[in-house]
N, C-alpha and C positions, 0 to 999 in steps of 0.2 A: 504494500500500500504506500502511496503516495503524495495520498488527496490531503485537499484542505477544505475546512467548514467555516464559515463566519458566523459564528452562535450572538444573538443579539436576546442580552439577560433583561428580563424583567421592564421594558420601554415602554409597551402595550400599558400604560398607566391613569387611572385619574386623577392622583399624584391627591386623595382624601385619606391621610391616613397619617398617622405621629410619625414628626421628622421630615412630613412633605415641605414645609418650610425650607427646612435646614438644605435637603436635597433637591430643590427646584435649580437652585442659581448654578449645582452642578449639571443637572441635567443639560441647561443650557445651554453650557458651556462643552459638553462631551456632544452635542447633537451635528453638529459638522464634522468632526471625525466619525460618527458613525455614519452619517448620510455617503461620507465620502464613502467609505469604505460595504457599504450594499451598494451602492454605483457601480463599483470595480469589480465588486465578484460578482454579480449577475451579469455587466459585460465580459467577465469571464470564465462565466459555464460554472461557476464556486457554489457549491451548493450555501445556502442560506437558511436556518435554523434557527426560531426565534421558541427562546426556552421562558415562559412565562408563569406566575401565578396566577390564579383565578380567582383570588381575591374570596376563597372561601363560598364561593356560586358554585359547586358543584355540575349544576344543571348544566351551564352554560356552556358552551363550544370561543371559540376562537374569534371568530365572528361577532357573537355578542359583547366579548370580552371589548373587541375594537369598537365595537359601534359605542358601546358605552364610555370608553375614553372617548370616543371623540366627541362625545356629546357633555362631555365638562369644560368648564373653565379654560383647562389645561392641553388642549387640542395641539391648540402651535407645536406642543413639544411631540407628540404623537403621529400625527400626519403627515409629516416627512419622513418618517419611520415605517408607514402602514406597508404591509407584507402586500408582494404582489403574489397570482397566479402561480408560480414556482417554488415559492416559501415554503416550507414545511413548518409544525409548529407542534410544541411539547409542552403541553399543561402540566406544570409540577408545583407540589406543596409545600415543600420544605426551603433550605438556604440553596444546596445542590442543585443543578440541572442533571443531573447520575440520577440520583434518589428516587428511587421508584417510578423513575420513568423509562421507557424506552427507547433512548437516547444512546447506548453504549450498541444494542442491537442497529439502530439506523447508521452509526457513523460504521460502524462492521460493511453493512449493508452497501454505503455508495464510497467503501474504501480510502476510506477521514483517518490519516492516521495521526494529523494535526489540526488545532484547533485556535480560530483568534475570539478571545471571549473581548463583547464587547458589553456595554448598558450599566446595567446599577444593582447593588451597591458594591464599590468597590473594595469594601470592608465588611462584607459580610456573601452575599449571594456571587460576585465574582471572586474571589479568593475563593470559599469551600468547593467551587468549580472546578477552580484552577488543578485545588487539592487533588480530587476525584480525577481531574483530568491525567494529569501524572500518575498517579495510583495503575491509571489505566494503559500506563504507557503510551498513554500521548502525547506528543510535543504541543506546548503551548506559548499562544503569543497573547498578549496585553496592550493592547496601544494603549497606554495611558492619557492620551485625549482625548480617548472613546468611551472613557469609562466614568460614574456619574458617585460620586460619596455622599455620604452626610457627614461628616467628620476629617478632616482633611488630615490630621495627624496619624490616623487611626487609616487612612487610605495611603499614604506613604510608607506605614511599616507592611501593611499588606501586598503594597508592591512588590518593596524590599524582600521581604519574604517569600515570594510565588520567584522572584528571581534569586536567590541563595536555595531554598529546599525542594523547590519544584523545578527548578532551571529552565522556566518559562522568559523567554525574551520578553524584555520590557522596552517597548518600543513606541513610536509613534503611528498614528493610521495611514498619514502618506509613502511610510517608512516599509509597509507589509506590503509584498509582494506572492502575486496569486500564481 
């Protein structure tokens, strides 16, 4: 295997919930290194995987999860982000995009033996990624201007970290190449 995935964590958002504050002004700011970086891998054939919470809606599919962010406040930062036609997409419940989802079977599947985790939090849902991702012997990449914190201290040592123990390059989005 040789493939690559650009997993986009947790974006699908309508950004109501403790810490949405604190995490808007990163969202932001990581929202053109992500836009850039779905631009480039859907021009090129990179498969695209957006690992999200459901926010405790069970019911819901993917679909409603979007339509209902985009129908908040908080759209701007969603709608540049919305999955097209080709997107695959992994409802998961915990910090992990692994964790009981089947996510480890699909990148098996379209031969992903590397991964660029982009979205939020950088300190908690992409880092235990990151972890699981390595665990699984996958190389992992980080553009750190893709990615969105609430804690910007607490998002620096978890760089730091996924680059020392997980030996995930820590890079920038115009910097990854597909």
């Amino acid at each position: 295997m040789t493939g690559s995935a650009l997993i986009v964590i947790d974006m699908i958002n309508t950004y109501e919930h403790e810490d949405a504050d604190l995490l808007l002004p990163a969202a932001e700011a990581a929202l053109p290194g992500i836009v850039s970086l779905l631009d480039r891998a859907r021009a090129s054939g990179t498969p695209v995987i957006y690992a999200n919470d459901n926010w405790g809606q069970w019911r819901s599919h993917h679909g409603e999860l979007l339509d209902e962010a985009l129908a908040r406040p908080h759209a701007a930062l969603v709608e540049p982000l919305r999955p097209d036609a080709d997107s695959l997409f992994i409802v998961k419940a915990r910090h992990s995009i692994f964790y009981q989802t089947p996510l480890t079977y699909l990148l098996a599947e379209l031969g992903v033996d590397r991964v660029v985790l982009t979205g939020q939090v950088t300190e908690q849902c992409v880092l235990y990624s990151a972890l699981d991702a390595h665990i699984r012997h996958l190389g992992v990449i980080v553009p750190a201007d893709a990615v969105a914190a609430i804690h910007p201290d607490l998002a620096e040592a978890a760089l730091t970290m996924m680059q020392r123990n997980m030996d995930a390059d820590i890079t920038r989005a115009a910097e990854v190449v597909w």
